[in-house]
N, C-alpha and C positions, 0 to 999 in steps of 0.2 A: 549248846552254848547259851550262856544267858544272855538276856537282853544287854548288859552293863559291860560283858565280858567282849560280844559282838561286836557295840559299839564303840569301845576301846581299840581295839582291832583295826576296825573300818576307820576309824579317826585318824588315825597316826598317817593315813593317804591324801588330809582334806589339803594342805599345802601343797602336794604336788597336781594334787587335779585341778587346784586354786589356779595354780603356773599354766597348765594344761589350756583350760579353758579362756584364762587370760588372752593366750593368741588365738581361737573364737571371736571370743569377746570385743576384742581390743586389736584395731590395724592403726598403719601410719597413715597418716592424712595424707592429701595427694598436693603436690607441690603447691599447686596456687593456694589451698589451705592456709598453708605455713607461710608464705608470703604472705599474702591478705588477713590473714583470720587469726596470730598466733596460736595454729595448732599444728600439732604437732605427730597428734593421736587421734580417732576416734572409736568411741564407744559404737558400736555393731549393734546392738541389742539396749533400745533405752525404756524397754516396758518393765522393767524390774521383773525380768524372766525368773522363774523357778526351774531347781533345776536338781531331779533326784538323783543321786547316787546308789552305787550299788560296785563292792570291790570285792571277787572272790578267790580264792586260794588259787594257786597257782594247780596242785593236783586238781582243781575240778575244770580248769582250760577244757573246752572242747571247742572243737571249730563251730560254727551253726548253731549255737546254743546259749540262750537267755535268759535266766530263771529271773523270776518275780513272785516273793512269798503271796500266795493265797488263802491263806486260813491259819491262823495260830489257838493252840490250843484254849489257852486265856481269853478268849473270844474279841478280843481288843481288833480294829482294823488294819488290815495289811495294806502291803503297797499296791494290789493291781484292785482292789475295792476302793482307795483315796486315787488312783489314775483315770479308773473308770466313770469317777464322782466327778475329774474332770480338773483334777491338781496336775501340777509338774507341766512345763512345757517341752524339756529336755531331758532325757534320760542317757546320764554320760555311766556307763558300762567297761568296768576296766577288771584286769586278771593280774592277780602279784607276781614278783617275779619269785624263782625257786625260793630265794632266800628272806622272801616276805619283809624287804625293804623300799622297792621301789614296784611303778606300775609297768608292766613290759606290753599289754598290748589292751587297747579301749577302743570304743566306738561312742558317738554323742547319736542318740538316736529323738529325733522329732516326736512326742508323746501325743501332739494333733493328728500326726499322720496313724499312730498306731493305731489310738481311739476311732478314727473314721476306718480303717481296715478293719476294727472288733464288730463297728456297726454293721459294716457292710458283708460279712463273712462270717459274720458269728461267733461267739468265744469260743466255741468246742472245735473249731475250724480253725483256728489260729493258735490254741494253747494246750498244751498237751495234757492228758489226765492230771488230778492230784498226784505226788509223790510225797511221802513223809522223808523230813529229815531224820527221825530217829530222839528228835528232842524234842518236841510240841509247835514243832513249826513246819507249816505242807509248802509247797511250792508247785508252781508249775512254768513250764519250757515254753520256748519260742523260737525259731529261726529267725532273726533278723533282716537276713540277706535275702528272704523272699514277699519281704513289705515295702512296696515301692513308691520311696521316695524317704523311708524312715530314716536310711544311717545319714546324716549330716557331714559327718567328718570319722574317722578312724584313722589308728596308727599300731604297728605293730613293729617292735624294737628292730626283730629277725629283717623284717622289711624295708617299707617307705612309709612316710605319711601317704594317704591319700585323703585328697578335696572331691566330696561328690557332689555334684550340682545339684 
C-alpha cells in the first residue's frame, strides 16, 4: 500500500482518537476549582506531549501484539528509528472494527517507559525479527503487556475501559 494510500486510511481515525484521547487529556476540575478558579476542566498533560499513532486492520487483531515499521525500502526513516531518536511520548495503538469505520479496541502506551525497557533489554530482547509486509515496508513485533509500566490506559469495545496506574 502506498504511502498516500496508508495514510488516507489511517486519517479517517484521527477524530475519533482526537475524542479518545481527549478524556486522557482533559478531566473535570475538582469542585473548589470551579468555585474559586472558573474552571471547569483541566488540561492533564501541558508539555505539548507528542503523540504517535498507529491504526490497524481489524484481520491483523492479535492479542499481545505491537508492530512498529522498522525499515522501508526507500530507505526514508521509520517510526521505531524516530522513537528510538527519542520522538513521541505516547503511543496510542488501536485496531478497526470489522467494518473499518470505527476503533474497537486501543491502548495509549508510555514511549519513555518502552525506550528505557529497549535500553535496558536490548532491542533483539524486546522486538521480534524483521518481517516484510510484502510492499517495501519490514516491521517488527512487540508484546506490550510484558513492559512494565508501558500501557497507560486501554479499552476494548467487547470489554471495559481499563485505568492502569
Amino acid at each position: 500500500m502506498s504511502y498516500q494510500i496508508s495514510r488516507q486510511w489511517s486519517d479517517k481515525f484521527i477524530p475519533e482518537i482526537k475524542r479518545i484521547l481527549c478524556d486522557f487529556f482533559i478531566d473535570v476540575a475538582p469542585m473548589e476549582k470551579d468555585c474559586t478558579e472558573a474552571t471547569d476542566l483541566i488540561v492533564m498533560q501541558t508539555t505539548g506531549a507528542s503523540i504517535a499513532c498507529r491504526v490497524r486492520k481489524n484481520e491483523y487483531r492479535f492479542f499481545n501484539d505491537m508492530t512498529i515499521r522498522s525499515r522501508l525500502q526507500s530507505g526514508m526513516k521509520t517510526e521505531i528509528s524516530k522513537i528510538i531518536d527519542g520522538f513521541g511520548q505516547y503511543y496510542f495503538y488501536g485496531y478497526a472494527d470489522k467494518q473499518e469505520e470505527s476503533i474497537e479496541k486501543w491502548l495509549l502506551g508510555d514511549l519513555n517507559v518502552f525506550r528505557a525497557h529497549l535500553i535496558r533489554k536490548g532491542c533483539m530482547n524486546v522486538l521480534s525479527s524483521e518481517i516484510s509486509n510484502n510492499d517495501g515496508t519490514f516491521f517488527r513485533s512487540f508484546d506490550p503487556y510484558i513492559i512494565d509500566g508501558f500501557i497507560v490506559r486501554q479499552f476494548d469495545k467487547k470489554d471495559t475501559f481499563t485505568e492502569v496506574a
